[in-house]
C-alpha positions as CSV (number, residue, x, y, z in Angstrom):
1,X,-17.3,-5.7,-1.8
2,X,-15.4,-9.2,-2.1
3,X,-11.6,-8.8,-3.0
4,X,-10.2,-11.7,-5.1
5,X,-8.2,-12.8,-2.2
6,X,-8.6,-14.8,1.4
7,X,-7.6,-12.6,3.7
8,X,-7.8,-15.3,6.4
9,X,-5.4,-17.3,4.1
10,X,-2.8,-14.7,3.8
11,X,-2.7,-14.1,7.8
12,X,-3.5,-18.1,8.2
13,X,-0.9,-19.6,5.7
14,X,2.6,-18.9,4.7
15,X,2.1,-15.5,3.3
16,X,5.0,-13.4,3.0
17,X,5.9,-9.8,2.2
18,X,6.7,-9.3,-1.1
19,X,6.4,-7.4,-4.4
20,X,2.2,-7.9,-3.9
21,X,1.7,-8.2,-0.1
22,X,3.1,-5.6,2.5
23,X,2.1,-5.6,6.1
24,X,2.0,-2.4,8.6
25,X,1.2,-2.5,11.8
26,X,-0.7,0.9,12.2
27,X,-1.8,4.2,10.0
28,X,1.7,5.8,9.1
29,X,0.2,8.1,5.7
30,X,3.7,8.3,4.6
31,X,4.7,4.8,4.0
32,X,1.0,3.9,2.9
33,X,1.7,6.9,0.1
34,X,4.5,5.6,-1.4
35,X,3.3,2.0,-1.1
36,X,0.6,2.9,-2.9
37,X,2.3,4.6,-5.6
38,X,4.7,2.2,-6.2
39,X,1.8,-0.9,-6.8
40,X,0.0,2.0,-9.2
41,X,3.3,2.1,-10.9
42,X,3.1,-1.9,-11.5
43,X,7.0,-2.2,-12.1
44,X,6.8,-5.9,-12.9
45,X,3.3,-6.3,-14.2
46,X,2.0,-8.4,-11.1
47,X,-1.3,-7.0,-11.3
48,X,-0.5,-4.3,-8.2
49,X,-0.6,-5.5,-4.5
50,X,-2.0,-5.7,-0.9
51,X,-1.8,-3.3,1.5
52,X,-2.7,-4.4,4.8
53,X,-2.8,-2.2,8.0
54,X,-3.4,-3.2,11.2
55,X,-0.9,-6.3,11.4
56,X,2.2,-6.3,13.0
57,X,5.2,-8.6,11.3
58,X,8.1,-10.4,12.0
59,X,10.4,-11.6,8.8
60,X,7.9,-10.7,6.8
61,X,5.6,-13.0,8.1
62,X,2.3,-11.8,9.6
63,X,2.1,-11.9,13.5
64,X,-1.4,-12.7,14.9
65,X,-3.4,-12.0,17.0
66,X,-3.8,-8.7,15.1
67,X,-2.6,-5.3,16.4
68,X,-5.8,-4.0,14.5
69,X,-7.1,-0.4,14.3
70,X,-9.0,1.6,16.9
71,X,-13.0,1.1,15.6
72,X,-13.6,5.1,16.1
73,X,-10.6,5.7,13.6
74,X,-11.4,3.3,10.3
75,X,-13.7,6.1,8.8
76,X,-11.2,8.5,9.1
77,X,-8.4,6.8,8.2
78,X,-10.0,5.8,4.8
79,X,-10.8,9.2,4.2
80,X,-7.3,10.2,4.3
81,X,-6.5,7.4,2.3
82,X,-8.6,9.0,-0.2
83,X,-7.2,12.2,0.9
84,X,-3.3,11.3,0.2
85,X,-4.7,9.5,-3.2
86,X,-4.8,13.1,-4.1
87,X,-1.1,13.9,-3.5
88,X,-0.1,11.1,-6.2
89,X,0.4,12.6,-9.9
90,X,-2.1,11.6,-11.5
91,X,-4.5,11.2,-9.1
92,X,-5.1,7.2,-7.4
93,X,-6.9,5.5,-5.0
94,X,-7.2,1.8,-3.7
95,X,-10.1,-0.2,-2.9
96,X,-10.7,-0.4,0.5
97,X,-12.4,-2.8,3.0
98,X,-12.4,-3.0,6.6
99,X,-12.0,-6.7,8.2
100,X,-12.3,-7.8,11.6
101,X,-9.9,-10.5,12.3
102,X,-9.5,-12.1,15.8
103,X,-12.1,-9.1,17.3
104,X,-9.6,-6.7,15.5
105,X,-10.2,-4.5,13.5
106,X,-8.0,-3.9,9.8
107,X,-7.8,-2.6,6.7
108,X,-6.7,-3.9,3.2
109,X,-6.2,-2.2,0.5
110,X,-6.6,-3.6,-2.4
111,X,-4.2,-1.4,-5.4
112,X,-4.2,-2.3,-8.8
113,X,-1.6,-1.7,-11.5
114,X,-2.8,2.3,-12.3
115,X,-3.4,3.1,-16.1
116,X,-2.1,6.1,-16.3
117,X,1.6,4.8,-15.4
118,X,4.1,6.2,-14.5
119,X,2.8,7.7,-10.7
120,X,4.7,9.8,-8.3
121,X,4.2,10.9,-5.2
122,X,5.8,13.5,-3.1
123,X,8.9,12.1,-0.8
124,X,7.1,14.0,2.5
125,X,3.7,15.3,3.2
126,X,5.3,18.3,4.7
127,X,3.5,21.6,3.3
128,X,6.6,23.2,1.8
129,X,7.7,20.3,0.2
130,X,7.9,20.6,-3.8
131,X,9.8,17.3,-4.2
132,X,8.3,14.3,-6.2
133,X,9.8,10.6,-6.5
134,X,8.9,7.2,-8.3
135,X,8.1,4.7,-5.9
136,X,8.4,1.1,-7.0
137,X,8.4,-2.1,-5.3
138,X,11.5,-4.2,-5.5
139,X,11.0,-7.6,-3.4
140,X,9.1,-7.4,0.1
141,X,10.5,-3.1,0.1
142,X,8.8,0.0,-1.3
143,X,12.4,1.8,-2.7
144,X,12.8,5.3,-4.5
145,X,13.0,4.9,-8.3
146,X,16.7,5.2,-9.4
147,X,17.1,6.9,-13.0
148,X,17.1,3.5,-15.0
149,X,14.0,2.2,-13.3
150,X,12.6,5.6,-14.2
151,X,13.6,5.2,-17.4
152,X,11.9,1.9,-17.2
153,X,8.7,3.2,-16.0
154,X,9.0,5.7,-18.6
155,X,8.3,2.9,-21.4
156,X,5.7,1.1,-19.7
């Protein structure tokens, strides 16, 4: 499946991390959780954001050559992608499409504003952990919800 963006121009250009574009180097499922609750949750109306894994930056800017992904690990990781989708209330998942870049190997994900605003996802993937949070994107960071931009995301 195509996604409506150039990933060669975003690593290639002068792409930086914002409220729609957010590198990480490698698979960390708690900052890819919250990330992707707060581009479900939409704060601004941008139309979501890019998530991609697998490139290291610096400033916000992209550093190439890629880190990439281990090849023997991109099924798995998008399964638990799907997996921690499940952890979000309500329920949400990205697109997701592997890229090789450089011989390397990465993964963007591709999450849309969520209809069913507002999303929340818990602050740790610990077991015993019964605590939920807002997550919203406010410049290039994925920040906790304070109570007015709950409040906010409340009305939208």
């Amino acid at each position: 499946m195509n996604l409506p963006i150039n990933v060669n121009d975003i690593l290639t250009g002068r792409s930086v991390e914002w409220e729609r574009l957010e590198f990480k180097t490698g698979w960390n499922p708690m900052e890819v959780l919250h990330t992707l609750c707060a581009y479900a949750n939409d704060f601004h109306n941008l139309g979501g954001g890019y998530l991609i894994i697998g490139i290291m930056e610096e400033k916000g800017h992209p550093i190439l050559p890629p880190i990439g992904l281990p090849m023997d690990q991109l099924d798995s990781i998008q399964k638990e992608i799907i997996e921690i989708g499940h952890h979000i209330i309500p329920y949400y998942h990205p697109v997701i499409s592997p890229y090789q870049i450089n011989g390397k190997h990465i993964l963007v994900l591709w999450a849309a504003g969520g209809q069913s605003r507002p999303y929340k996802a818990p602050v740790s993937l610990a077991k015993e952990n019964r605590q939920y949070a807002y997550y919203i994107r406010k410049g290039s960071l994925t920040v906790r919800a304070g109570y007015q931009d709950e409040v906010e995301l409340m009305g939208l």
